[in-house]
N, C-alpha and C positions, 0 to 999 in steps of 0.2 A: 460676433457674439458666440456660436457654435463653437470656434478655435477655441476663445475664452473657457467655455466652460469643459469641453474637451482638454482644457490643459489644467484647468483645477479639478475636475475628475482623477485625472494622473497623479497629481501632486497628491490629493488627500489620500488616494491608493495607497501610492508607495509609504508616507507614512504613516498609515493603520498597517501596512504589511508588517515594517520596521518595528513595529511596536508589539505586535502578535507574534513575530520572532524573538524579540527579547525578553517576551514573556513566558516561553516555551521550554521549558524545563528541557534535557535531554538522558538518555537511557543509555541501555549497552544494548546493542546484538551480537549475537553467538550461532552459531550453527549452521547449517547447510541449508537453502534455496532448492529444492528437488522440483523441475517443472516437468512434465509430463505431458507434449502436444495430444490434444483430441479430437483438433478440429478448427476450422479458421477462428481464429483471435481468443483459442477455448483452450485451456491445459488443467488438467490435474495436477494441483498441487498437494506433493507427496510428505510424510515428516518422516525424516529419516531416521531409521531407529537406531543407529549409531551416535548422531548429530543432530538430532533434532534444532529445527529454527525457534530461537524463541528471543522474545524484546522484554529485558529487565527496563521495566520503567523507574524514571526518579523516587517514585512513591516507595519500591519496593516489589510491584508489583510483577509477575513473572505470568510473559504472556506464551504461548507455548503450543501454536495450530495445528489442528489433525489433519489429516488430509480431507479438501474439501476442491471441490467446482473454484476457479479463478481466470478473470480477465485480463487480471494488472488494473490498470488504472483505468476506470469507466471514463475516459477521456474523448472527449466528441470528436473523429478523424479529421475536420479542419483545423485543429490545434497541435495534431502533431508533429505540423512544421515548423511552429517554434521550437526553438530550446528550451529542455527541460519541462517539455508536455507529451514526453513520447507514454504508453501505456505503461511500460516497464522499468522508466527511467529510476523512478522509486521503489523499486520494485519488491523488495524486504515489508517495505511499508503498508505497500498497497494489499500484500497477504495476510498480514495484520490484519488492518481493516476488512478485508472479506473473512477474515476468521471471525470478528467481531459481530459480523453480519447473519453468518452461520450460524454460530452459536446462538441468537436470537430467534430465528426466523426455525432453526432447530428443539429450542430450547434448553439445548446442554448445559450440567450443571455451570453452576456462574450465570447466565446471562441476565438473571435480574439484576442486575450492577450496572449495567451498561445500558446508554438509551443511547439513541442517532446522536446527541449532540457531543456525550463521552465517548464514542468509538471515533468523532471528527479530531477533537483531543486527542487521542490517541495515535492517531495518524499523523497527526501535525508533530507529535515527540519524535513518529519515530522517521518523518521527513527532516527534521532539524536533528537527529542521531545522524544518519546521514548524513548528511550536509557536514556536519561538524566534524566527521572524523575522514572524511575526504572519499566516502564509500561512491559519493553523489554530487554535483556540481551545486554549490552553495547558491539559494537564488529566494530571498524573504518572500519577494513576490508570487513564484512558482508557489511557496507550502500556504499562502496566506490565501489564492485563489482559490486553491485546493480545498484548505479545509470549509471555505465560505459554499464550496459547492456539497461540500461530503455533510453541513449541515443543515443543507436550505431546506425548503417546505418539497422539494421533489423528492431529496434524501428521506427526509421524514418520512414523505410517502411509501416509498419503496421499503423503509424498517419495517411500518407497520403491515403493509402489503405481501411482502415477499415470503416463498413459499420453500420449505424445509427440501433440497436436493441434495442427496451425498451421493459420491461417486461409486459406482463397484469399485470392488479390489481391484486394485492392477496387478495386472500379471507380471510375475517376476521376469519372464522372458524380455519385458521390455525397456525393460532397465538395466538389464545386463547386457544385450544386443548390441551394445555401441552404436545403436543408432543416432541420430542427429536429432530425432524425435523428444529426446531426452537432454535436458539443462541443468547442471548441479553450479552452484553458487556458493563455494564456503565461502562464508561472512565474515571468517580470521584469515584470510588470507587473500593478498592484494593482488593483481589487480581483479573489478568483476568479468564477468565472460565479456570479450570482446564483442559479439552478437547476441546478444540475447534476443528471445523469442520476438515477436513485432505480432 
């Protein structure tokens, strides 16, 4: 009975994933990924004012992050040994959505537009932008879990919860350094960094 219902769990999974993906509208991205190590699993994410990163969404909308506090993907570390559950694997997306985040818990102009459940939206466009233009390994399941966690009642909690942190300046020293501490990602140009941060 267990196996049984263990494999109709699966089955009905994968298609609500299937279907949450085909209904997922897709965007463009542009721009440069600037990470900035600061600490274990902790980077400043920088907007390059050359190249700034930003996700044209289907709507029209043009999303366009300041530099803010980022983890990649709030991914619980026993998952990162599937595929396509690493923090970073999405990793355009996942600063998205902490910009989303920021700007709420900040209150930057725009963020009355946005609740937990449209910033989960949001994420899930710009994991299936990915996906789709070959930036990310294609997987309905990976963006479908995703976004059912980036909406649940614990996300909620955390929108409403969470507390206004921007980073200091960074110092220019440390981005010019050629240090290894530092990650640039342009988004128009293939392939991504072979290591990205972990």
């Amino acid at each position: 009975m267990i196996k049984f219902l263990l494999a109709a769990t699966i089955v009905w999974s994968s298609g609500c994933a299937s279907l949450k993906y085909a209904a997922t509208p897709t965007g463009t991205f542009g721009g440069k990924v600037r990470l900035i190590w600061v600490g274990p699993d902790q980077f400043v994410f920088e907007k390059d004012p050359n190249d700034p990163l930003y996700f044209q969404r289907s709507n029209g909308e043009r999303i366009v992050p300041e530099t803010i506090y980022t983890d990649g993907g709030s991914i619980p570390r026993p998952m990162w040994v599937f595929r396509n559950y690493s923090p970073w694997g999405y990793g355009p997306a996942f600063v998205i959505h902490d910009w989303l985040f920021s700007t709420h818990y900040c209150r930057t102009p725009g963020y009355e537009k946005y609740t937990v459940k449209a910033a989960a939206e949001v994420m899930a466009e710009c994991q299936k932008t990915l996906m789709e233009t070959g930036k990310a390994p294609k997987s309905p399941m990976a963006m479908y879990l995703m976004y059912l966690a980036v909406s649940s009642p614990v996300a909620e909690r955390a929108w409403e919860t969470g507390t206004c942190t921007l980073p200091p300046h960074v110092p220019r020293a440390l981005l010019s350094d050629g240090s290894s501490r530092v990650v640039v990602w342009d988004l128009d140009a293939d392939p991504p960094p072979e290591h990205p941060p972990k």
